[in-house]
Biopython code that builds the backbone (N, CA, C, O; Angstrom):
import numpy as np
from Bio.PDB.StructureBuilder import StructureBuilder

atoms = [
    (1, "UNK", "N", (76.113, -13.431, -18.685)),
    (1, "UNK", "CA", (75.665, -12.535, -19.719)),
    (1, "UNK", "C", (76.557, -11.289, -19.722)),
    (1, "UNK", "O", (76.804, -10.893, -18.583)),
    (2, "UNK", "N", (77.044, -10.649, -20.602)),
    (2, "UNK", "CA", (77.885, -9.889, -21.077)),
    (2, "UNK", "C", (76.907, -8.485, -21.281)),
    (2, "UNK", "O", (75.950, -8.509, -22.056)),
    (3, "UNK", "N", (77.273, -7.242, -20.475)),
    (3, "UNK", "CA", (76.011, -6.231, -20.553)),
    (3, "UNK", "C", (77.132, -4.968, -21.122)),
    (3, "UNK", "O", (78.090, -4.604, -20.441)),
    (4, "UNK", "N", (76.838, -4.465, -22.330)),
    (4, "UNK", "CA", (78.011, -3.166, -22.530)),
    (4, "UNK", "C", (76.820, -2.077, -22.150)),
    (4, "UNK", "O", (75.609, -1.908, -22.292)),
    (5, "UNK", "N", (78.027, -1.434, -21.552)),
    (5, "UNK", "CA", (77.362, 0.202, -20.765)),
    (5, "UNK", "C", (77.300, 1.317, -21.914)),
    (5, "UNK", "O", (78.236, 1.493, -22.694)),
    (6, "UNK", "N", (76.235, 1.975, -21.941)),
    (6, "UNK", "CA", (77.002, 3.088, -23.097)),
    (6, "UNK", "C", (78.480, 3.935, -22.767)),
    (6, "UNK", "O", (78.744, 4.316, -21.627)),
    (7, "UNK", "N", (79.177, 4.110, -23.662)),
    (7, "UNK", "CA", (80.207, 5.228, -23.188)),
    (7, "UNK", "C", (80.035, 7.020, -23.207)),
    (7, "UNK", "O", (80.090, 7.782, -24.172)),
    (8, "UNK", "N", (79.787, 7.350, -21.594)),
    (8, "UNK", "CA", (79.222, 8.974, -21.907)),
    (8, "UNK", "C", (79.954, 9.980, -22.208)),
    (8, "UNK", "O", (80.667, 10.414, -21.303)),
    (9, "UNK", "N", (80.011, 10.738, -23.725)),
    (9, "UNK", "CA", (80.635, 11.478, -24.735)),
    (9, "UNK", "C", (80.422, 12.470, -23.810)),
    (9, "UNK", "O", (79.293, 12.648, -23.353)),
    (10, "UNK", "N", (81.276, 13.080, -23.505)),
    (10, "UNK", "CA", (81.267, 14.841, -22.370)),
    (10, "UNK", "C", (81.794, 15.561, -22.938)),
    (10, "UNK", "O", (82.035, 16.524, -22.209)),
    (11, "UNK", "N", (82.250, 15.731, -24.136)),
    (11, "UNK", "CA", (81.846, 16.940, -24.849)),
    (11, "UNK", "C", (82.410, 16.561, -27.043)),
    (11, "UNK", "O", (83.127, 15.585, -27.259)),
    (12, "UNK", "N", (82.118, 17.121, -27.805)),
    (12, "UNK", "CA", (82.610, 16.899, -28.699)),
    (12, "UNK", "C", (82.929, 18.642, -29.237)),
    (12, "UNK", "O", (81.991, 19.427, -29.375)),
    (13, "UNK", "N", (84.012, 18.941, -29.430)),
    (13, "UNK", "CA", (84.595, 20.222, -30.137)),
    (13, "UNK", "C", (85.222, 20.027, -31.192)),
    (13, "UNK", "O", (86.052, 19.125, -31.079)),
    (14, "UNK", "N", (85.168, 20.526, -32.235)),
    (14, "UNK", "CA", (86.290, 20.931, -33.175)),
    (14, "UNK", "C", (86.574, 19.330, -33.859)),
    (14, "UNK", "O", (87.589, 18.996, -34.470)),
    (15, "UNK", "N", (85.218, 18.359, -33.526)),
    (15, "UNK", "CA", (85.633, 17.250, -34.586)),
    (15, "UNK", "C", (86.479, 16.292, -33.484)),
    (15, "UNK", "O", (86.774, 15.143, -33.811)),
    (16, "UNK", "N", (86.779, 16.720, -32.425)),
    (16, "UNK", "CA", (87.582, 16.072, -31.281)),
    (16, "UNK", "C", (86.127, 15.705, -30.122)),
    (16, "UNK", "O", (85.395, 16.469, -29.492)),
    (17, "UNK", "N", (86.175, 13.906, -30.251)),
    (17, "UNK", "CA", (85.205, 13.188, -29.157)),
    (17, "UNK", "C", (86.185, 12.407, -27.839)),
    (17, "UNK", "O", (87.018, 11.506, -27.740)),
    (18, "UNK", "N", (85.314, 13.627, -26.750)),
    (18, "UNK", "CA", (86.047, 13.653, -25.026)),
    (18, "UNK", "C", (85.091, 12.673, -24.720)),
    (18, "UNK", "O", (83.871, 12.826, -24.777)),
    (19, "UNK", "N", (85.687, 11.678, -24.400)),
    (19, "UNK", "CA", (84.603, 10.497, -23.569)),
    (19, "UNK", "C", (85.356, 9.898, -22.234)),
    (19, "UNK", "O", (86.570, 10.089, -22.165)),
    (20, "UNK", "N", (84.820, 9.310, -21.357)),
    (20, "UNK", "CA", (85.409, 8.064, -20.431)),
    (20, "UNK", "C", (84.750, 7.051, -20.925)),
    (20, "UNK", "O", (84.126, 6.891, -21.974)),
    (21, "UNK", "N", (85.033, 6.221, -19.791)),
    (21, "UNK", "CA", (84.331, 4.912, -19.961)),
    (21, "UNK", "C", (83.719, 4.220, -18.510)),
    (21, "UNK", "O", (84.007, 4.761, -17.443)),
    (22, "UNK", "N", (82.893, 3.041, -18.536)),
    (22, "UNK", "CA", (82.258, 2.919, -17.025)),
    (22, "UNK", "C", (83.925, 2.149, -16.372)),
    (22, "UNK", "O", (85.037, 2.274, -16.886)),
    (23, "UNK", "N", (83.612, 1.506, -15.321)),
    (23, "UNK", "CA", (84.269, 1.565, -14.533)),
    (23, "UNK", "C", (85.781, 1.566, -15.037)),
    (23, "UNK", "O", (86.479, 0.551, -15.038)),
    (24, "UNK", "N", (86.112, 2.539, -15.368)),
    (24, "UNK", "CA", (87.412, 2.919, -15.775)),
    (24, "UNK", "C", (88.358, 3.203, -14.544)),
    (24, "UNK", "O", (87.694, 3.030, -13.522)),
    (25, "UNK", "N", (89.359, 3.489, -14.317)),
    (25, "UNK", "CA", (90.055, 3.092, -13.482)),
    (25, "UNK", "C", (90.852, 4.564, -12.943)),
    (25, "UNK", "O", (90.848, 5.422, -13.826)),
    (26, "UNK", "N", (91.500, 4.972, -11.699)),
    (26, "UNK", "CA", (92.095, 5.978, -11.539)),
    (26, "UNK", "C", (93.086, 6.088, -11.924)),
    (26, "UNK", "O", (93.648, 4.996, -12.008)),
    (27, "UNK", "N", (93.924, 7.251, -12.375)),
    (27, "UNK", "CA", (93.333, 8.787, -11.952)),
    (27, "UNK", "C", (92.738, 9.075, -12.725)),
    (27, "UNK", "O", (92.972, 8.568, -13.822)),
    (28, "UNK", "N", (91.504, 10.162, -12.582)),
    (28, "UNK", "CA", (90.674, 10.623, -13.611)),
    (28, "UNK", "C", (91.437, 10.690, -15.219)),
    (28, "UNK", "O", (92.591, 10.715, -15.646)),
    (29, "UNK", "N", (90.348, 10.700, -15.673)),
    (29, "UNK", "CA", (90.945, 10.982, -17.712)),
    (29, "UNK", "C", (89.776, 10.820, -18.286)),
    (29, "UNK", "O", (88.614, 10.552, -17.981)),
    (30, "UNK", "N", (90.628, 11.137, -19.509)),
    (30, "UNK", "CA", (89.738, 10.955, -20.748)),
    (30, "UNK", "C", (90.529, 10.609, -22.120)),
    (30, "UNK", "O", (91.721, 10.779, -22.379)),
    (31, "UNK", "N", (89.274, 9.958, -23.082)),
    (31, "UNK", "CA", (90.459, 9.647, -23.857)),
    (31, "UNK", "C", (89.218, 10.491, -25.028)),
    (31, "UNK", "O", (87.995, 10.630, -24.983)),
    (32, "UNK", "N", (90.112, 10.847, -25.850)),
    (32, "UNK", "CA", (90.098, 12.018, -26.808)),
    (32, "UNK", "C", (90.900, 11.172, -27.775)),
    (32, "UNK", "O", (92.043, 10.715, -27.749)),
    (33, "UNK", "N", (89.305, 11.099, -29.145)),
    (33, "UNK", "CA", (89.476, 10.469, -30.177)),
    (33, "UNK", "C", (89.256, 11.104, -31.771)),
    (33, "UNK", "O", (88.192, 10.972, -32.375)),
    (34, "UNK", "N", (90.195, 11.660, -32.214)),
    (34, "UNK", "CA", (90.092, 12.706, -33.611)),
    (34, "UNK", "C", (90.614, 11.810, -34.934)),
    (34, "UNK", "O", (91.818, 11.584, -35.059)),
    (35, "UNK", "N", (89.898, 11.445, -35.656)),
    (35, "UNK", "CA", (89.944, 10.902, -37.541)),
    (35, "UNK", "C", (90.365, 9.325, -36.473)),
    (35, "UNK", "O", (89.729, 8.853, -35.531)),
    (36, "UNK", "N", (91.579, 8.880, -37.067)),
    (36, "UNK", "CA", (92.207, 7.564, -36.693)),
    (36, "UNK", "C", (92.711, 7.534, -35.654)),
    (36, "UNK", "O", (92.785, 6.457, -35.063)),
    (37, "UNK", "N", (93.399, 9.106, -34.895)),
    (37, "UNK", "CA", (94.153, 9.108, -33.653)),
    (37, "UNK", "C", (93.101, 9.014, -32.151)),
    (37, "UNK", "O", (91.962, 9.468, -32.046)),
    (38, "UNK", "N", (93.898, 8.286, -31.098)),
    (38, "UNK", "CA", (93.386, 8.685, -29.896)),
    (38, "UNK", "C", (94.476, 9.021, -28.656)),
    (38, "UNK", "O", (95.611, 8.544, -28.685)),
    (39, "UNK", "N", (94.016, 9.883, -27.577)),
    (39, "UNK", "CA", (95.526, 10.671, -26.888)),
    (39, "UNK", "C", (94.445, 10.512, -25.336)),
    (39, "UNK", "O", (93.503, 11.231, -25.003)),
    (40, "UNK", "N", (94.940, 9.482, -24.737)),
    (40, "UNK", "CA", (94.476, 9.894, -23.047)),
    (40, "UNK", "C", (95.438, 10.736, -22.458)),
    (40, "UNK", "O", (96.666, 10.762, -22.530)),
    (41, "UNK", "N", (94.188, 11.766, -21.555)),
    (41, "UNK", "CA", (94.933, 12.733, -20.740)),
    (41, "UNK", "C", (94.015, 12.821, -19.291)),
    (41, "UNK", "O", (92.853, 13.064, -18.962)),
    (42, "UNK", "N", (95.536, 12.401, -18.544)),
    (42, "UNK", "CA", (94.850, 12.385, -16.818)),
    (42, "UNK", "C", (94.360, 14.143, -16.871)),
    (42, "UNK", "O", (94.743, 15.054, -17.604)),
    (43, "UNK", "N", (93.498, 14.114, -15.905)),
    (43, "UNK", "CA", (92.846, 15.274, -15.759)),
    (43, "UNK", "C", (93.496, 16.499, -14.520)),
    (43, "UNK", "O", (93.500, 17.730, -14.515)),
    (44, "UNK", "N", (93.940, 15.594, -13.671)),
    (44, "UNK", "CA", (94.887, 15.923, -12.470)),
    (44, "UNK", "C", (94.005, 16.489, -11.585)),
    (44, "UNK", "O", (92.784, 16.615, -11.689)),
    (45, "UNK", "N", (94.895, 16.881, -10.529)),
    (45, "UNK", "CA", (94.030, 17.718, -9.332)),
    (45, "UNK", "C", (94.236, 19.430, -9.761)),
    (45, "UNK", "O", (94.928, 20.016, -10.594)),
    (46, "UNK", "N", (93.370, 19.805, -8.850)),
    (46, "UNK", "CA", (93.095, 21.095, -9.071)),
    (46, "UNK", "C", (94.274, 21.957, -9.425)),
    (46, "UNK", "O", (95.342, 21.370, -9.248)),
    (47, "UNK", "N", (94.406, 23.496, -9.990)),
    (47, "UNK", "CA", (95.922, 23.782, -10.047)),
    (47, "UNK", "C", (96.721, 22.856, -10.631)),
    (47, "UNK", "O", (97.889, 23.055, -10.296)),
    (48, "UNK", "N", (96.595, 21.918, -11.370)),
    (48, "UNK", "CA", (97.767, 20.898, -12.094)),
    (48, "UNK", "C", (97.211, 20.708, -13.610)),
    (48, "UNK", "O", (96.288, 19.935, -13.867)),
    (49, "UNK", "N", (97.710, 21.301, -14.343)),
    (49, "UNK", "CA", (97.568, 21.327, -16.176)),
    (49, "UNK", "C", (97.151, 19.673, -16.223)),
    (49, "UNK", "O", (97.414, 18.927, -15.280)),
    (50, "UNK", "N", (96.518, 19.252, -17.359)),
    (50, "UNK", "CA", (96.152, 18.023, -17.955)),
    (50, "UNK", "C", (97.293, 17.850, -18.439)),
    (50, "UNK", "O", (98.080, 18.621, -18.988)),
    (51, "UNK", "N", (97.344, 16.266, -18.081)),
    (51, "UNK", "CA", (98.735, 15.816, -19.006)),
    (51, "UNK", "C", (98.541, 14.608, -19.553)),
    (51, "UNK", "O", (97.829, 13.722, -19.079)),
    (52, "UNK", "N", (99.307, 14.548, -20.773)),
    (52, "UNK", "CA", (98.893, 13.395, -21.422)),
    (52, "UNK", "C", (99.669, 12.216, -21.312)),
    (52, "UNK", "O", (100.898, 12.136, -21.339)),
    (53, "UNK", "N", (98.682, 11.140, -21.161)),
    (53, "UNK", "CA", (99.521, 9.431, -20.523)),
    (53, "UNK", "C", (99.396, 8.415, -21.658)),
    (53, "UNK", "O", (99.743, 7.271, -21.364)),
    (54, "UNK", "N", (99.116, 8.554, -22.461)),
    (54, "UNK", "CA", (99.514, 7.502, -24.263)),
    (54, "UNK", "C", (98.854, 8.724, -25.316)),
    (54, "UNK", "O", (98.216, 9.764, -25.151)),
    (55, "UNK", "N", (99.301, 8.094, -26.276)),
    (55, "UNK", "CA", (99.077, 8.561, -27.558)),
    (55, "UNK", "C", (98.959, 7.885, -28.659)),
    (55, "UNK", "O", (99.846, 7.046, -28.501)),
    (56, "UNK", "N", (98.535, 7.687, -29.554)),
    (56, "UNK", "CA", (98.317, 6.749, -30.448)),
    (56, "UNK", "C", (97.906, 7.092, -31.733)),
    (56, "UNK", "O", (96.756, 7.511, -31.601)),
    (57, "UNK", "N", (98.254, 7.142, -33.000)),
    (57, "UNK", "CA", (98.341, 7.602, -34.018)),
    (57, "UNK", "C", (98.034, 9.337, -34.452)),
    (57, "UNK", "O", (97.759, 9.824, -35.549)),
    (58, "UNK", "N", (98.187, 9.903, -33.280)),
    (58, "UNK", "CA", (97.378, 11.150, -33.561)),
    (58, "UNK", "C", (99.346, 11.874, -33.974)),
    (58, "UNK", "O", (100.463, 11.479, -33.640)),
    (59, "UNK", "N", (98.864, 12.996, -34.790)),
    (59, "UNK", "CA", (99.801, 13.924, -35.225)),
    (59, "UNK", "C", (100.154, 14.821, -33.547)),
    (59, "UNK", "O", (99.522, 14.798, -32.491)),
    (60, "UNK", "N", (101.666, 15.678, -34.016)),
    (60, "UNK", "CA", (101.562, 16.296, -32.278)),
    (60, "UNK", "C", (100.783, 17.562, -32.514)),
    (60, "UNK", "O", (100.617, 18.399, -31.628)),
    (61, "UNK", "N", (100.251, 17.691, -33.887)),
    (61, "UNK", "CA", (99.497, 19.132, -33.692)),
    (61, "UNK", "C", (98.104, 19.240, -32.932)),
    (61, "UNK", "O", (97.708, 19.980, -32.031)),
    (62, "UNK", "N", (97.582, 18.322, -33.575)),
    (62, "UNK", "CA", (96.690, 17.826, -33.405)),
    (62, "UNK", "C", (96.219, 17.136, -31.714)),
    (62, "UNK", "O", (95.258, 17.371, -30.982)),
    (63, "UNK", "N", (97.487, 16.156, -31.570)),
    (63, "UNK", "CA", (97.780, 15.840, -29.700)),
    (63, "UNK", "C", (97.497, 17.813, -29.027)),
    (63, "UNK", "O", (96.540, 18.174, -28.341)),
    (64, "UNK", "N", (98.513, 18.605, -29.461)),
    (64, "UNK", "CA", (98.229, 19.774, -28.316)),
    (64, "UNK", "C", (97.057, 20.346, -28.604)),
    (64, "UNK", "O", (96.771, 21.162, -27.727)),
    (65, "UNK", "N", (96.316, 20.283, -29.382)),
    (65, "UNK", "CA", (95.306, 21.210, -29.603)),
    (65, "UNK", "C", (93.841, 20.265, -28.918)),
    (65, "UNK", "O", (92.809, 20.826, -28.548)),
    (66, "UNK", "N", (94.071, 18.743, -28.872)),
    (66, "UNK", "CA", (93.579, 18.381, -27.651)),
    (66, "UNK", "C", (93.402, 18.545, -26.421)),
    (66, "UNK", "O", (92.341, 18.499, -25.799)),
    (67, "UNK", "N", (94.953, 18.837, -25.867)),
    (67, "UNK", "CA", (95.277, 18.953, -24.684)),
    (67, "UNK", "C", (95.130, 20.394, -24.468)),
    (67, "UNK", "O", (95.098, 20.773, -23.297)),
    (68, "UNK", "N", (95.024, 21.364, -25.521)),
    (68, "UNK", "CA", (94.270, 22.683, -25.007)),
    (68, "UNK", "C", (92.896, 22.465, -24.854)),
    (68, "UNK", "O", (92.428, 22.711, -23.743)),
    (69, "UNK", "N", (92.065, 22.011, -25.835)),
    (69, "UNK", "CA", (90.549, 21.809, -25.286)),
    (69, "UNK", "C", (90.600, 21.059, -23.871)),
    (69, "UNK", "O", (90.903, 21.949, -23.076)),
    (70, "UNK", "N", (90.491, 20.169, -23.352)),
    (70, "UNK", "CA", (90.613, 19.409, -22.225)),
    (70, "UNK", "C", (91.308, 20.519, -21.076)),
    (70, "UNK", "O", (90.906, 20.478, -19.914)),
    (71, "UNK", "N", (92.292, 21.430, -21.457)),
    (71, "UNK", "CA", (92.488, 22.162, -20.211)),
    (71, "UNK", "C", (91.067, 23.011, -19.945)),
    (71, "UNK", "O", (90.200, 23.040, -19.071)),
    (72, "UNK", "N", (91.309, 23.600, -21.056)),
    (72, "UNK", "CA", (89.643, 24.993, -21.815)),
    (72, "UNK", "C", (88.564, 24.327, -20.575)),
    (72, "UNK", "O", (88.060, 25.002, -19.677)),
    (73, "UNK", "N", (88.362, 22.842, -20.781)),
    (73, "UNK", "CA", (87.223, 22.562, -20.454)),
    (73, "UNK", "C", (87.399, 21.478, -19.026)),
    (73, "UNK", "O", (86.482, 20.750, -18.648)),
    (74, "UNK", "N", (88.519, 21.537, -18.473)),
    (74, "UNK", "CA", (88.638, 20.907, -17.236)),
    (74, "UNK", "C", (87.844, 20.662, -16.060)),
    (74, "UNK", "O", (87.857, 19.764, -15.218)),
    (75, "UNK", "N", (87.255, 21.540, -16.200)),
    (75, "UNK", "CA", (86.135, 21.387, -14.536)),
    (75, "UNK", "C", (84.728, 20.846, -15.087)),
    (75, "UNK", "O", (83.990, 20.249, -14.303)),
    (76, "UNK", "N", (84.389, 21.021, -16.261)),
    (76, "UNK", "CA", (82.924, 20.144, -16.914)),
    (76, "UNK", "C", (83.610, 18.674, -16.563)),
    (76, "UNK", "O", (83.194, 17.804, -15.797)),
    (77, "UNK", "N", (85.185, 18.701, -17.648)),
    (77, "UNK", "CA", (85.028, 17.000, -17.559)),
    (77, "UNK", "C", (85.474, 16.608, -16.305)),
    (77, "UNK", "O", (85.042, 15.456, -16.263)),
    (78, "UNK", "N", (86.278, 16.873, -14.843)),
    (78, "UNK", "CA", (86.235, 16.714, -14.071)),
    (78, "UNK", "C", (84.561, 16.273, -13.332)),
    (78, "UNK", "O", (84.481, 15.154, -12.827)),
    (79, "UNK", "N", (83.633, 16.948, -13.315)),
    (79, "UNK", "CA", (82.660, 16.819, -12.980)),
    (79, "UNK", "C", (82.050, 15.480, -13.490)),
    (79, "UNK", "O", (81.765, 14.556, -12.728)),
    (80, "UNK", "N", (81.824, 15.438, -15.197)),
    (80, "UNK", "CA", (81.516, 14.571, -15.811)),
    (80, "UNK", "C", (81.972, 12.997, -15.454)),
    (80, "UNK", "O", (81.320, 11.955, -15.386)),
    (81, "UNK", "N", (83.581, 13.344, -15.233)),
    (81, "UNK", "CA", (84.267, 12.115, -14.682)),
    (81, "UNK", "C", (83.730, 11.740, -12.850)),
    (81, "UNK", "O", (83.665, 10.531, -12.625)),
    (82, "UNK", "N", (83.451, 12.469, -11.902)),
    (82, "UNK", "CA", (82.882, 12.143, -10.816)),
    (82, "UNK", "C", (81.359, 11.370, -10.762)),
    (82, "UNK", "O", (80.886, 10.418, -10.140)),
    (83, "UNK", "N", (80.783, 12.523, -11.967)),
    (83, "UNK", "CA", (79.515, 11.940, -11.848)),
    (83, "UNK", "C", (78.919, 10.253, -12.136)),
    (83, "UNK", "O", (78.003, 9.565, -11.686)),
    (84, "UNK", "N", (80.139, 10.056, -13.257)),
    (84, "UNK", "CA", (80.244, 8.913, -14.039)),
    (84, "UNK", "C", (80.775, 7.152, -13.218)),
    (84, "UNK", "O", (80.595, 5.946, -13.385)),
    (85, "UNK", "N", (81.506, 8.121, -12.299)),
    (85, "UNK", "CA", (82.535, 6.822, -11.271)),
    (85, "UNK", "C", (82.295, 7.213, -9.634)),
    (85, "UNK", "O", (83.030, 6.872, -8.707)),
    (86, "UNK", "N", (81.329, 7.848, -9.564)),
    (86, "UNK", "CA", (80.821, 8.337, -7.861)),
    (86, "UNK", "C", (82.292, 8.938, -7.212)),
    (86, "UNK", "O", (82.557, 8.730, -6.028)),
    (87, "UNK", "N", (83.082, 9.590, -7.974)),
    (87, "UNK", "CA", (84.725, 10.063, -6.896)),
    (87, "UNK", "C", (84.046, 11.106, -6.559)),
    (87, "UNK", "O", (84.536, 11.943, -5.800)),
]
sb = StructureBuilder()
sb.init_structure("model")
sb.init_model(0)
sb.init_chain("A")
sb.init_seg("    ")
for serial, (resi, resn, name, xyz) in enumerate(atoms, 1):
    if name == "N":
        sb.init_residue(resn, " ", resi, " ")
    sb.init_atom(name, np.array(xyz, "f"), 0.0, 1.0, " ", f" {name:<3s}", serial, name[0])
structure = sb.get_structure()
């Protein structure tokens, strides 16, 4: 039997939806999904800016202004991402 997990949305800003997924895989991330585009960005360790590891139809204005929210909000989704995968 085939069981889908919900996927837990950790934050939505500015029209931009920050989610993971269940057993998703290391290093931490998130993938950040705006109109048609989506842009995963590892979350990194402490002291280390978010950086982004694919991209996919999103504009680059649009990509950095992701990757500023996701810094903005680094230690929620850090948390969010532990709570989600027991790290």
């Amino acid at each position: 039997m085939f069981i889908i997990q919900p996927v837990p949305k950790l934050l939505n800003i500015d029209g931009f939806r920050i989610m993971t997924y269940p057993n998703d895989h290391l290093p931490a991330h998130v993938h950040v999904i705006k109109d048609d585009g989506v842009i995963i960005i590892n979350l990194n360790e402490e002291g280390i800016s978010p950086t982004v590891r694919e991209s996919h139809g999103m504009k680059r204005q649009v990509e950095r202004k992701a990757v500023t929210i996701v810094s903005e909000n680094k230690a929620a989704l850090l948390a969010g991402w532990r709570e989600w995968h027991g790290e």
